[in-house]
C-alpha positions in Angstrom: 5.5 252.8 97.8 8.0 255.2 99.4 11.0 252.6 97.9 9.4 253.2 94.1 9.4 256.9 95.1 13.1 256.9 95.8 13.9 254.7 92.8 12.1 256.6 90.2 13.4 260.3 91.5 17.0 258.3 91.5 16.5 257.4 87.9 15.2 260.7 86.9 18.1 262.5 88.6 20.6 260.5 87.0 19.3 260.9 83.4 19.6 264.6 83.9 22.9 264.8 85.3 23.7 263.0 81.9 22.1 265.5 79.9 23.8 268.3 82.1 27.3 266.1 81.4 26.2 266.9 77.9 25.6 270.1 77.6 28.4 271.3 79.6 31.3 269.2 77.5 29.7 270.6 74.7 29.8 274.4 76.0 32.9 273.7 76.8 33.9 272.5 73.6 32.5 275.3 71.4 34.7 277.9 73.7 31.7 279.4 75.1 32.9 278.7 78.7 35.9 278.0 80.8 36.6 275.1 82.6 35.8 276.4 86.1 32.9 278.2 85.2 31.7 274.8 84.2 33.3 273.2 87.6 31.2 275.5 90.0 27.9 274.9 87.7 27.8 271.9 88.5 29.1 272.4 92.4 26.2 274.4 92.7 23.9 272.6 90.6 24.9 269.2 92.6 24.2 271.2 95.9 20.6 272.4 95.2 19.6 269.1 93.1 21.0 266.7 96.4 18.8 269.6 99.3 15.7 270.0 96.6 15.7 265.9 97.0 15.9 265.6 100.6 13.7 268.1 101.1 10.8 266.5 99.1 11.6 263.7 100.8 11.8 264.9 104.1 7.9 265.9 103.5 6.9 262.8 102.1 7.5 260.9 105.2 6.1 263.3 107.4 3.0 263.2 105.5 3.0 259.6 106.0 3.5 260.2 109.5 0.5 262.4 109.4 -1.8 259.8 107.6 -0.7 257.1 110.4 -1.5 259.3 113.2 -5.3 260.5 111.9 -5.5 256.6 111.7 -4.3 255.8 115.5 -6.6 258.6 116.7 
């Protein structure tokens, strides 16, 4: 269960990092923004995206943890 977890959020977060790619070549293309703006977008948007992830995943085994301890008791 947890593996199918991990490889559907993986596959999720890799098709929007594509569309991300997308829209920021093509903001970038139209003149709209510079390069760096662009650059620390995606810094930042990388950053939160990889902590918003471990964080859900974080919980998701401590509620298994939970669940396997109400089950010892």
């Amino acid at each position: 269960m947890l593996r199918e977890l991990h490889e559907i959020c993986l596959n999720i977060g890799m098709g929007l990092s594509y569309v991300a790619l997308f829209i920021a070549s093509s903001r970038s293309s139209d003149n709209k923004h510079y390069l760096i703006e662009i650059i620390v977008g995606f810094i930042i948007g990388s950053f939160v995206g990889v902590l918003g992830g471990h964080v859900l995943f974080y919980f998701e085994i401590v509620k298994k943890w939970k669940e396997t301890d109400e089950q010892v008791l």
